[in-house]
Phi, psi and omega in degrees: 000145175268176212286300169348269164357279182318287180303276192015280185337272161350293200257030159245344175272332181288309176309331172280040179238318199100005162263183197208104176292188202256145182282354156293327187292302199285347169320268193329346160247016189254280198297329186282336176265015189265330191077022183281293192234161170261154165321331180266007173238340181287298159000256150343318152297297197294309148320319163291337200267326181224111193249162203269150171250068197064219172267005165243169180244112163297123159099145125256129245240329204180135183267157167251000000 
């Protein structure tokens, strides 16, 4: 599948949640179809950025 394709999807399934991703999120996935980052750096960033609490996650990923 192409990476285009592939985010579309992705973040068509998010939206169908009712959610929205964040304009950090959709760079960072601009770039990864760009060939700028990998999948394992977009990670990594996002890991570093929102770390598990217990049963919440510090930091947001997506507005509702």
């Amino acid at each position: 599948m192409e990476k285009q394709t592939a985010w579309d999807y992705a973040l068509g399934l998010i939206k169908i949640d009712g959610l929205t991703p964040t304009p950090e999120f959709l760079a960072m996935t601009e770039k990864e179809i760009r060939g700028e980052m990998t999948l394992s750096e977009i990670e990594l960033s996002l890991s570093k950025k929102y770390k598990m609490k217990g049963d919440k996650v510090v930091g947001q990923l997506l507005k509702q």
